[in-house]
MMTF fields as JSON, N, C-alpha, C and O atoms, coordinates in Angstrom:
{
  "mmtfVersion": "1.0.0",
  "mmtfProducer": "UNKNOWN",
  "numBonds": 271,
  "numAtoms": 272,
  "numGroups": 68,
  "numChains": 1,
  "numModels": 1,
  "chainsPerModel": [1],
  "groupsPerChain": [68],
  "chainIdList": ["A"],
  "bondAtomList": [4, 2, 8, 6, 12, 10, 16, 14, 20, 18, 24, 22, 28, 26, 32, 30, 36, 34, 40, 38, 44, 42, 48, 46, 52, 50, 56, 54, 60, 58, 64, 62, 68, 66, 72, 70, 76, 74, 80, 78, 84, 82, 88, 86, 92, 90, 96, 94, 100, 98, 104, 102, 108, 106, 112, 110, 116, 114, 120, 118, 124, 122, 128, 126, 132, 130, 136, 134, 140, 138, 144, 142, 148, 146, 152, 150, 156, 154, 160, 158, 164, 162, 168, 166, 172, 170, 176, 174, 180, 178, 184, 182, 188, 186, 192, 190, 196, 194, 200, 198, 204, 202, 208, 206, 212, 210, 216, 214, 220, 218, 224, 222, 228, 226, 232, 230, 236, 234, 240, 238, 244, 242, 248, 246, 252, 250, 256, 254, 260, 258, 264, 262, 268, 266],
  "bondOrderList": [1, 1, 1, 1, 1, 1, 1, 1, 1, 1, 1, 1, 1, 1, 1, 1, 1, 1, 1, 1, 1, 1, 1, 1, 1, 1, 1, 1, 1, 1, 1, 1, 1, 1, 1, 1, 1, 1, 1, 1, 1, 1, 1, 1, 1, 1, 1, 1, 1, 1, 1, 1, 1, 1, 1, 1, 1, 1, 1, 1, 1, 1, 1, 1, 1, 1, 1],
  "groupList": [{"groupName": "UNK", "atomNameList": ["N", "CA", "C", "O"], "elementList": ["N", "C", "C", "O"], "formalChargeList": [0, 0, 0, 0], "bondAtomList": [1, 0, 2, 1, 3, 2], "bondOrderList": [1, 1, 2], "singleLetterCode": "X", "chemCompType": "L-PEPTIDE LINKING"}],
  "groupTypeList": [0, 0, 0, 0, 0, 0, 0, 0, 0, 0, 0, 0, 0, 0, 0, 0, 0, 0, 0, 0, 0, 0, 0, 0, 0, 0, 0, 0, 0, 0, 0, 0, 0, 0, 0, 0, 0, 0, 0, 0, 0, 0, 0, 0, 0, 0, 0, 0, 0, 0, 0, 0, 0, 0, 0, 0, 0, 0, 0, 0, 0, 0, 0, 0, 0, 0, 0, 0],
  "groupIdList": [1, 2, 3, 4, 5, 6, 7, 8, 9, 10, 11, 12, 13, 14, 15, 16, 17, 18, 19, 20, 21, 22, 23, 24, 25, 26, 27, 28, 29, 30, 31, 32, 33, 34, 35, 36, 37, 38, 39, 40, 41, 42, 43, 44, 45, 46, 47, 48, 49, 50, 51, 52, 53, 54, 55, 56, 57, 58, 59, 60, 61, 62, 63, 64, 65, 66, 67, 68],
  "secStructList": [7, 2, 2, 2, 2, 2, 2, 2, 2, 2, 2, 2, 2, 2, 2, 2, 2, 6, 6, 2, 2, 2, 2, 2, 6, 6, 6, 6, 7, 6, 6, 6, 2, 2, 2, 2, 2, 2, 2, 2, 2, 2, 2, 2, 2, 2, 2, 2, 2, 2, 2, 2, 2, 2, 2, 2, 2, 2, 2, 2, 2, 6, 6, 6, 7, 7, 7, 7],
  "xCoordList": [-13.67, -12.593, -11.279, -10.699, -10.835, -9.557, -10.026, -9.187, -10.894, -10.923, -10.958, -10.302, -11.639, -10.963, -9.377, -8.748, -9.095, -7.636, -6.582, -5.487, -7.426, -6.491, -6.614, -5.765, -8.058, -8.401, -7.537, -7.151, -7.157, -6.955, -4.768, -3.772, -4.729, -3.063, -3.387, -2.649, -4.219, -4.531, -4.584, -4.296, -4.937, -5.318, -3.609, -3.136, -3.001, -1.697, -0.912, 0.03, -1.151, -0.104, -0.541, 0.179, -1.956, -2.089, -1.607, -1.131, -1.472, -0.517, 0.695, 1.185, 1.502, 2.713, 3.078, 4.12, 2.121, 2.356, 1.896, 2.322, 0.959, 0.821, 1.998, 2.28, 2.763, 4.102, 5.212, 5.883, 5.335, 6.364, 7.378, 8.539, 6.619, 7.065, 7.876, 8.978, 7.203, 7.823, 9.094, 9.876, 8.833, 10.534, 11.238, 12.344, 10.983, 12.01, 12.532, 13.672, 11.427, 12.193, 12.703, 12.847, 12.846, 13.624, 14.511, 14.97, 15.244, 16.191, 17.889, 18.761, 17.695, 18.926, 18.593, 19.547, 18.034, 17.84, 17.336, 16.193, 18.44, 17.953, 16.951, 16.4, 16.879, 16.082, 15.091, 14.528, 14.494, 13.276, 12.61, 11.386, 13.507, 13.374, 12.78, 12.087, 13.31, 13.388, 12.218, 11.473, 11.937, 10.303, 9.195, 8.149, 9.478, 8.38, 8.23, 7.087, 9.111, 9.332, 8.394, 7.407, 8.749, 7.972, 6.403, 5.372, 6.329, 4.63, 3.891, 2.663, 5.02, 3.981, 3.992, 3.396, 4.443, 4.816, 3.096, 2.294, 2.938, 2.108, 0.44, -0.671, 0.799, -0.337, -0.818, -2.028, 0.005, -0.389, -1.094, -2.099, 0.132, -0.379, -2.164, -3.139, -2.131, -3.139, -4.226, -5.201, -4.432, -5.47, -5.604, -6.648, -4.383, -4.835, -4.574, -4.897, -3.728, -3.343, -4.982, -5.233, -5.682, -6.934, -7.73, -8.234, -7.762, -8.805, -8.293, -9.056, -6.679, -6.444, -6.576, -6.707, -6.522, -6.841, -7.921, -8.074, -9.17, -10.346, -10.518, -11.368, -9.568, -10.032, -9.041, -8.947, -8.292, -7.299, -8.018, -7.367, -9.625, -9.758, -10.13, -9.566, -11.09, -11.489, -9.811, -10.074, -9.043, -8.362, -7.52, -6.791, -7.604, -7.174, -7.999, -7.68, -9.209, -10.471, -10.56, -10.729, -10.283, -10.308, -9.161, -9.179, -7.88, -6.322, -6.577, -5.864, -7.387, -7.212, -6.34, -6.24, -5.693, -5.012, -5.418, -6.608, -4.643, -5.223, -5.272, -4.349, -6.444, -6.912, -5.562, -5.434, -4.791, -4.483, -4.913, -4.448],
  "yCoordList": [3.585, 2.618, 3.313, 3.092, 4.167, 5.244, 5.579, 5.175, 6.1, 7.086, 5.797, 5.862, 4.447, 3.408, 3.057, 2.845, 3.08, 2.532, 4.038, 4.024, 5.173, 6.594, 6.616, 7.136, 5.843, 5.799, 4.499, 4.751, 3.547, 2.542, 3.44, 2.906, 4.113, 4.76, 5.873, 5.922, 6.574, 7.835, 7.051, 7.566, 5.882, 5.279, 4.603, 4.769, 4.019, 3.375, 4.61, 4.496, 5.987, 7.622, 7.74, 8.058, 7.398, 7.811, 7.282, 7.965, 5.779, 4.97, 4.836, 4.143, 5.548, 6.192, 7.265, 7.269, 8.338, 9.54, 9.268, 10.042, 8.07, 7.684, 7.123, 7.281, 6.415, 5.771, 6.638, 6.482, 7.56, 7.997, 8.842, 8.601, 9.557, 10.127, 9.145, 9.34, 8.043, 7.024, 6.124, 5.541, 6.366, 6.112, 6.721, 6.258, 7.805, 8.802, 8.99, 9.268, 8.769, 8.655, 6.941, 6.549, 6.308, 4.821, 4.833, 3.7, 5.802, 6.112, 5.748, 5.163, 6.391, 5.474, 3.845, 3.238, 3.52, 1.954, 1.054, 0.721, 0.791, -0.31, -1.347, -1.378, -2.238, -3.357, -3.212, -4.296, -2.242, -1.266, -0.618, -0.548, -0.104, 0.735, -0.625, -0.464, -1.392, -2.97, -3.49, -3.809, -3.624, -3.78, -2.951, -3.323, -1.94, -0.8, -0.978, -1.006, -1.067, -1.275, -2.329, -2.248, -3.008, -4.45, -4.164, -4.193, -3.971, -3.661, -2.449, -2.362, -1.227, -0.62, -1.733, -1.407, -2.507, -3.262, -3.757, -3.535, -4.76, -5.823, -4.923, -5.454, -3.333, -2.891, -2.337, -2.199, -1.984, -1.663, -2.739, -2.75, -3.848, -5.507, -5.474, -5.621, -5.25, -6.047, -5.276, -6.0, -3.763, -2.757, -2.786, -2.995, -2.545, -2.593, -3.377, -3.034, -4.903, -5.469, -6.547, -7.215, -6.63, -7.631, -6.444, -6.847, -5.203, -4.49, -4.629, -4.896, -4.417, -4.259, -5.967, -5.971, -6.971, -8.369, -8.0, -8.329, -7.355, -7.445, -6.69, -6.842, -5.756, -4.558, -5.1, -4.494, -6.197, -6.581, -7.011, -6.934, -7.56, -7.717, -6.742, -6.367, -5.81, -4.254, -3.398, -2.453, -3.339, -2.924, -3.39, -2.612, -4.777, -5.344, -5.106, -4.486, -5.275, -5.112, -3.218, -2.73, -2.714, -1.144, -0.556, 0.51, -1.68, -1.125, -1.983, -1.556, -3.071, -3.276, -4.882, -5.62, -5.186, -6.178, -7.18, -7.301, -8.447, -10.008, -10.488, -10.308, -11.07, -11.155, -12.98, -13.686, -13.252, -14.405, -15.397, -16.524],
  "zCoordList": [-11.855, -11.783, -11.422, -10.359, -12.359, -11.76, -10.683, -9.878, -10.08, -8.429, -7.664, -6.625, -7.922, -6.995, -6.732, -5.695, -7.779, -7.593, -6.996, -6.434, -7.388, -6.787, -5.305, -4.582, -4.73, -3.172, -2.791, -1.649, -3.064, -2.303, -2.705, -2.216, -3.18, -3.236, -2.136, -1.152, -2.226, -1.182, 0.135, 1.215, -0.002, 1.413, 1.792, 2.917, 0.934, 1.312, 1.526, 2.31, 0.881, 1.549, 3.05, 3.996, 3.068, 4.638, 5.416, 6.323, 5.482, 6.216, 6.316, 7.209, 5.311, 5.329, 6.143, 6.799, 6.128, 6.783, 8.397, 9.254, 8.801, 10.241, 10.809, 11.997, 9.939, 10.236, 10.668, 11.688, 9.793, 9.06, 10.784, 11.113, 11.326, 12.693, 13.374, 13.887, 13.326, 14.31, 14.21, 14.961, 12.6, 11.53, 11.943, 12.221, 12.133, 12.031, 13.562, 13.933, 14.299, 15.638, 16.392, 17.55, 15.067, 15.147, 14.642, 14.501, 14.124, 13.156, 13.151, 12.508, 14.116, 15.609, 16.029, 16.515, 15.963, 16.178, 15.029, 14.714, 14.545, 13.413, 12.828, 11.728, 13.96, 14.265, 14.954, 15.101, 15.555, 15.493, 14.447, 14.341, 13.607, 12.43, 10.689, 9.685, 11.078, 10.519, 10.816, 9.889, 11.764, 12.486, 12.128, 11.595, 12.425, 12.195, 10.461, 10.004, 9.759, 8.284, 7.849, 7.119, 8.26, 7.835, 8.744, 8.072, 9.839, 9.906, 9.226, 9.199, 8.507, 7.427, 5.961, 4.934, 6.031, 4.763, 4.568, 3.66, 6.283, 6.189, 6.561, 6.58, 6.842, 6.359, 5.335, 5.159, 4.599, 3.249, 2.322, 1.611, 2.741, 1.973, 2.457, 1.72, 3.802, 4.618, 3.972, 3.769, 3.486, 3.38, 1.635, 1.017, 1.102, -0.454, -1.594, -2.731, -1.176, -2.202, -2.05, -3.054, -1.214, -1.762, -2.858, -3.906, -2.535, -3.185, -4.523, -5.451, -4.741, -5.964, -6.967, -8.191, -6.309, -6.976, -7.172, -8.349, -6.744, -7.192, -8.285, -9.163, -8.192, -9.407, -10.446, -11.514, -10.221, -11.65, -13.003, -14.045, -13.037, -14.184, -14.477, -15.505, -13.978, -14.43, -14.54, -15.284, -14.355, -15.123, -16.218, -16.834, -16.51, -18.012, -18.542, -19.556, -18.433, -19.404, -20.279, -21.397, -18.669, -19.083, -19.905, -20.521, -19.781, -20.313, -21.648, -22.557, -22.038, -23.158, -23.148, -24.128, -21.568, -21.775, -21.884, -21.592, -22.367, -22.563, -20.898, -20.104, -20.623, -19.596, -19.615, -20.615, -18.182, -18.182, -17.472, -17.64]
}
């Protein structure tokens, strides 16, 4: 359960560090930089926020929390 949820974070760093060059050479242009921003946004969303809804009751269950 932890090495799932450490892979789907290892997996949202990698998509950071694929980005990250291209930030930096948008850096000078705002609304490029604004753009590029928001499409690492909607891939991170797009790659690990379904995995992590799936793993939300396994981790209340595993943390002990009241399931809502």
């Amino acid at each position: 359960m932890i090495d799932d949820v450490r892979g789907i974070i290892e997996r949202g760093i990698h998509s950071l560090h694929d980005v990250l060059p291209e930030i930096r050479n948008l850096a000078s242009h705002p609304v490029k930089l604004q753009n590029s921003i928001a499409n690492l946004q909607k891939k991170v969303y797009d790659n690990c926020y379904p995995r992590l809804l799936e793993d939300r009751t396994d981790l209340q269950v595993y943390s002990g929390a009241t399931k809502i």
